[in-house]
ChimeraX commands (.cxc) that place a marker at each C-alpha (Angstrom):
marker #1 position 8.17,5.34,-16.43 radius 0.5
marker #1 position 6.16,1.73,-15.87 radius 0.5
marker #1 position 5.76,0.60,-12.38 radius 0.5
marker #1 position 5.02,-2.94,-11.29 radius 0.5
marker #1 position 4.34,-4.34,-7.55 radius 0.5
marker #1 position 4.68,-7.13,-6.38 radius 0.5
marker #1 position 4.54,-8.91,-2.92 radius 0.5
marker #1 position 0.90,-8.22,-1.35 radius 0.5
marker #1 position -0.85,-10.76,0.49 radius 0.5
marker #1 position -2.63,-12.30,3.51 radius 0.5
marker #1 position -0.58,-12.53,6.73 radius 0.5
marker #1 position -1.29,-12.75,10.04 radius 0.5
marker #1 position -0.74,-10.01,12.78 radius 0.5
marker #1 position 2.90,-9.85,13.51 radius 0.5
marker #1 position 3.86,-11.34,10.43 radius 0.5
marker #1 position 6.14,-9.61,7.75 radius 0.5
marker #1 position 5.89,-8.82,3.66 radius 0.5
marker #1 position 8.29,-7.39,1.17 radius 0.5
marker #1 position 6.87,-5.89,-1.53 radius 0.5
marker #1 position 8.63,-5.12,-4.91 radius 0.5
marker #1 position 7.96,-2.20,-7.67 radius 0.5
marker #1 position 10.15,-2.17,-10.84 radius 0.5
marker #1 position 10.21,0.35,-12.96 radius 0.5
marker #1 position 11.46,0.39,-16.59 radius 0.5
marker #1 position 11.19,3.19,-19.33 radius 0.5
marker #1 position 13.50,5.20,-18.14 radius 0.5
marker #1 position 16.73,5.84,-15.83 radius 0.5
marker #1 position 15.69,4.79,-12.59 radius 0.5
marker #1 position 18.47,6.10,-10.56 radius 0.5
marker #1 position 17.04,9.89,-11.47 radius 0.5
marker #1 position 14.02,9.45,-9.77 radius 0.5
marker #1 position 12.50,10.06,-6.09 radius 0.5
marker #1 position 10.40,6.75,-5.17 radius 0.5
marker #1 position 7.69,6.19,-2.55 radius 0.5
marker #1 position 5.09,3.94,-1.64 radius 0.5
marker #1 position 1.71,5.13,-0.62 radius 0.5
marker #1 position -1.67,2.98,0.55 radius 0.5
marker #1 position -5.34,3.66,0.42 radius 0.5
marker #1 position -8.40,1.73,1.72 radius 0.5
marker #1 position -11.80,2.38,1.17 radius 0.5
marker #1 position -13.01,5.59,2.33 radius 0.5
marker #1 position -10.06,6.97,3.33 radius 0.5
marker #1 position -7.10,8.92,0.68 radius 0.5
marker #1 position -4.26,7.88,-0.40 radius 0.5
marker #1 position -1.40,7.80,2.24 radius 0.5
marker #1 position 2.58,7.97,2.26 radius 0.5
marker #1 position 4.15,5.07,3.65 radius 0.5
marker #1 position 7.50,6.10,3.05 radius 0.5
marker #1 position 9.94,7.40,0.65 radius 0.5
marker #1 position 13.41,7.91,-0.73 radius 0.5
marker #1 position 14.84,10.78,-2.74 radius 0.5
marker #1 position 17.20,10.01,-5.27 radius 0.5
marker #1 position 20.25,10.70,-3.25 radius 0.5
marker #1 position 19.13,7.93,-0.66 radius 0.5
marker #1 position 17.52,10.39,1.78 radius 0.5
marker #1 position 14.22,8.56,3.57 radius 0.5
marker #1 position 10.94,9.51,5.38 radius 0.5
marker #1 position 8.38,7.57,6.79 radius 0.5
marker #1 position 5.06,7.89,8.00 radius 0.5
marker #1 position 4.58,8.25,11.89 radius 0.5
marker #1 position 2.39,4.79,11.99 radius 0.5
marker #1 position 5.03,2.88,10.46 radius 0.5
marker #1 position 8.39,4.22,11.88 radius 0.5
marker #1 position 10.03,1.60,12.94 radius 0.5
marker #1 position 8.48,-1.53,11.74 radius 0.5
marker #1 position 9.09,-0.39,7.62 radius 0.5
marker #1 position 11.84,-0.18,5.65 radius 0.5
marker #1 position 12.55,1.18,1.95 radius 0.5
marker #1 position 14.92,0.30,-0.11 radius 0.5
marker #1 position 16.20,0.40,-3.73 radius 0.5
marker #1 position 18.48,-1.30,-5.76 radius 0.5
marker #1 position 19.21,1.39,-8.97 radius 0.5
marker #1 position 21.17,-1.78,-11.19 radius 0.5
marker #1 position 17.75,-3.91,-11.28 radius 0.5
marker #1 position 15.37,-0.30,-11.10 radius 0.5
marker #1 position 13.94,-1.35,-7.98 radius 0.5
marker #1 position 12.44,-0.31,-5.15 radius 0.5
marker #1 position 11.66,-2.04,-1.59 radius 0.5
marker #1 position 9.15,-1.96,1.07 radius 0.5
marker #1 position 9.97,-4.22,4.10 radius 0.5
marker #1 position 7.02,-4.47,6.30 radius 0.5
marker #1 position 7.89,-6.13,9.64 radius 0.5
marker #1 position 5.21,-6.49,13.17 radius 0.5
marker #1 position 2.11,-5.80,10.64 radius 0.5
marker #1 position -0.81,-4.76,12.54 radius 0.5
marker #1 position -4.60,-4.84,11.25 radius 0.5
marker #1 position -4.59,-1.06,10.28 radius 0.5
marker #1 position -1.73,-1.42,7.65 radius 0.5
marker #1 position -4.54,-3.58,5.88 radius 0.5
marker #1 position -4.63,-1.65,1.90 radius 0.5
marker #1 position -4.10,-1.60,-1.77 radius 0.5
marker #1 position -0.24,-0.30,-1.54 radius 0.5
marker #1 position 1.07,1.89,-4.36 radius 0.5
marker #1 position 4.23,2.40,-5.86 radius 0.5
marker #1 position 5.67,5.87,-6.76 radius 0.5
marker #1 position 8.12,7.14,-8.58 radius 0.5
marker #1 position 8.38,11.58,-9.26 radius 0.5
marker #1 position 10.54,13.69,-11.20 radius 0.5
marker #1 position 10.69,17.37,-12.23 radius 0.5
marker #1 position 7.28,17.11,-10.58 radius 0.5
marker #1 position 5.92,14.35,-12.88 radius 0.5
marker #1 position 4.06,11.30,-10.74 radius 0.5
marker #1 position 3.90,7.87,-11.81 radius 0.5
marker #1 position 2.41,5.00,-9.91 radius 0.5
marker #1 position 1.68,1.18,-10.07 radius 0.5
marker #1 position -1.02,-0.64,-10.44 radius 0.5
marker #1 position -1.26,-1.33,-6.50 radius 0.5
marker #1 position -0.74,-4.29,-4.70 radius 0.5
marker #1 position -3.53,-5.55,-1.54 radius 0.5
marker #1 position -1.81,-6.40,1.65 radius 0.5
marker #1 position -4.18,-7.95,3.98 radius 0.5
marker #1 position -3.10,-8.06,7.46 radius 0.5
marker #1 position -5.68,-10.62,9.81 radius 0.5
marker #1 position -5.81,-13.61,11.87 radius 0.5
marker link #1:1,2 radius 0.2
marker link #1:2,3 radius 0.2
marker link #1:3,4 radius 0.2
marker link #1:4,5 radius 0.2
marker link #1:5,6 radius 0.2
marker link #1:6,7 radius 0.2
marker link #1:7,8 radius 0.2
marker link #1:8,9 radius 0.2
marker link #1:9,10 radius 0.2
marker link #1:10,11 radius 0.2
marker link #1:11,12 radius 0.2
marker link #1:12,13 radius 0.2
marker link #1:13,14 radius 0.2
marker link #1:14,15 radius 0.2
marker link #1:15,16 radius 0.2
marker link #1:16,17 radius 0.2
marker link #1:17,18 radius 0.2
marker link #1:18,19 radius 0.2
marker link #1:19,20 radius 0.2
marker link #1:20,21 radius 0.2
marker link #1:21,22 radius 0.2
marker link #1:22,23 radius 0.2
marker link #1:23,24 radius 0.2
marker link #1:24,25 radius 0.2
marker link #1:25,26 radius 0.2
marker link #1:26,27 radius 0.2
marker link #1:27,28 radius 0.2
marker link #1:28,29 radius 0.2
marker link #1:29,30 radius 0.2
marker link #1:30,31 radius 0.2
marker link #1:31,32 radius 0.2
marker link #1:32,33 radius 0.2
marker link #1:33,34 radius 0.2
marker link #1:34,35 radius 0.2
marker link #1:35,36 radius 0.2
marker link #1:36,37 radius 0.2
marker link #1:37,38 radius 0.2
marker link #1:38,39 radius 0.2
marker link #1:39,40 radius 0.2
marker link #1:40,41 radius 0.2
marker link #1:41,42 radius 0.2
marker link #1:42,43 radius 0.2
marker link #1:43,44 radius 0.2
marker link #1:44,45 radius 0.2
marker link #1:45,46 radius 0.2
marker link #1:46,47 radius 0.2
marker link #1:47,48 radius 0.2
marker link #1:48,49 radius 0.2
marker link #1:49,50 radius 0.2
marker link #1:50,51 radius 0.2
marker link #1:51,52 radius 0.2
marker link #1:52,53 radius 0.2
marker link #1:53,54 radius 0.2
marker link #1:54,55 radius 0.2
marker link #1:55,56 radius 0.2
marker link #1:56,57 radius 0.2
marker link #1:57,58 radius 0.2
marker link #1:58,59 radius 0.2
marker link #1:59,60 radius 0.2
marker link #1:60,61 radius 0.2
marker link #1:61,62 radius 0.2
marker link #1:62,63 radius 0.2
marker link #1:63,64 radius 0.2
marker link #1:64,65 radius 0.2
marker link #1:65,66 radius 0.2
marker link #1:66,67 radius 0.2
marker link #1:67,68 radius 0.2
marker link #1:68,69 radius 0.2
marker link #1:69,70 radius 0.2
marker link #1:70,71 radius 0.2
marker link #1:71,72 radius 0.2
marker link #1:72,73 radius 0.2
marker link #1:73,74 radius 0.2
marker link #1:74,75 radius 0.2
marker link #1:75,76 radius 0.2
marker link #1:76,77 radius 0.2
marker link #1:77,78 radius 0.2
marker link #1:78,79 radius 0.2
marker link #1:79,80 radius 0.2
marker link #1:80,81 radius 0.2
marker link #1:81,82 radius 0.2
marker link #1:82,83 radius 0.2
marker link #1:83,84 radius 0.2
marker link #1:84,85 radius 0.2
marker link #1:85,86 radius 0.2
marker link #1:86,87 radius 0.2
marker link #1:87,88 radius 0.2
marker link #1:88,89 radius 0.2
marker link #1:89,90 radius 0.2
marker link #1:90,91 radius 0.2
marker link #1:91,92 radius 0.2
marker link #1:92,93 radius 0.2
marker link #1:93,94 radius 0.2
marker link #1:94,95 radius 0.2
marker link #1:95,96 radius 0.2
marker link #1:96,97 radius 0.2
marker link #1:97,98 radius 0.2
marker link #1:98,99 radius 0.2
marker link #1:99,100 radius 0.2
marker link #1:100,101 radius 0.2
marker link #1:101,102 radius 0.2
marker link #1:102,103 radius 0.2
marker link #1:103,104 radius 0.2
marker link #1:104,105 radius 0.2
marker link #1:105,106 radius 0.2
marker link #1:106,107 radius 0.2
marker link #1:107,108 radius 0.2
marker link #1:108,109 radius 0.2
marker link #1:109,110 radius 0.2
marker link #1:110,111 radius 0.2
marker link #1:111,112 radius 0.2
marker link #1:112,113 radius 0.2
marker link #1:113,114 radius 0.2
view
């Protein structure tokens, strides 16, 4: 599976971003997707995630303000980021796992500042 983001940014405290990962290589609908951030010094992070049934989970720090989403006829998957703060400020990464296999993106930078 090939994963692509889309979306990142510079906005403003408050403000909102939608990110977009496609996949292709394979049958998207199979797989669990996620996306995950890292900034410097710190490890990579889930942000939130669906299972392949629809199921989600999200990180404490984001509950609430994020949404994911996917859309299984164009092998996509969401991130709706609404009321960004500074701290969500990172490279965010796609996911997609199967059978215990990983695959990410290339990441996308969201920077959130005033």
């Amino acid at each position: 599976v090939q994963l692509a983001e889309s979306g990142g940014g510079l906005v403003q405290p408050g403000g909102s971003l939608k990110l977009s990962c496609v996949a292709s290589g394979d049958i998207f609908a199979l797989y669990g997707v996620g996306w995950y951030r890292e900034n410097p010094g710190n490890p990579r992070q889930l942000v939130a995630r669906m299972l392949n049934h629809g199921g989600t989970s999200y990180a404490t720090s984001v509950k609430g303000r994020f949404s994911i989403s996917r859309d299984n006829a164009k092998s996509t998957v969401y991130l709706q980021m609404n009321s960004l703060k500074l701290e969500d400020t990172a490279v965010y990464y796609c996911n997609a796992n199967r059978y215990g296999s990983e695959y990410w993106g290339q990441g996308t930078q969201v920077t959130v500042s005033s």
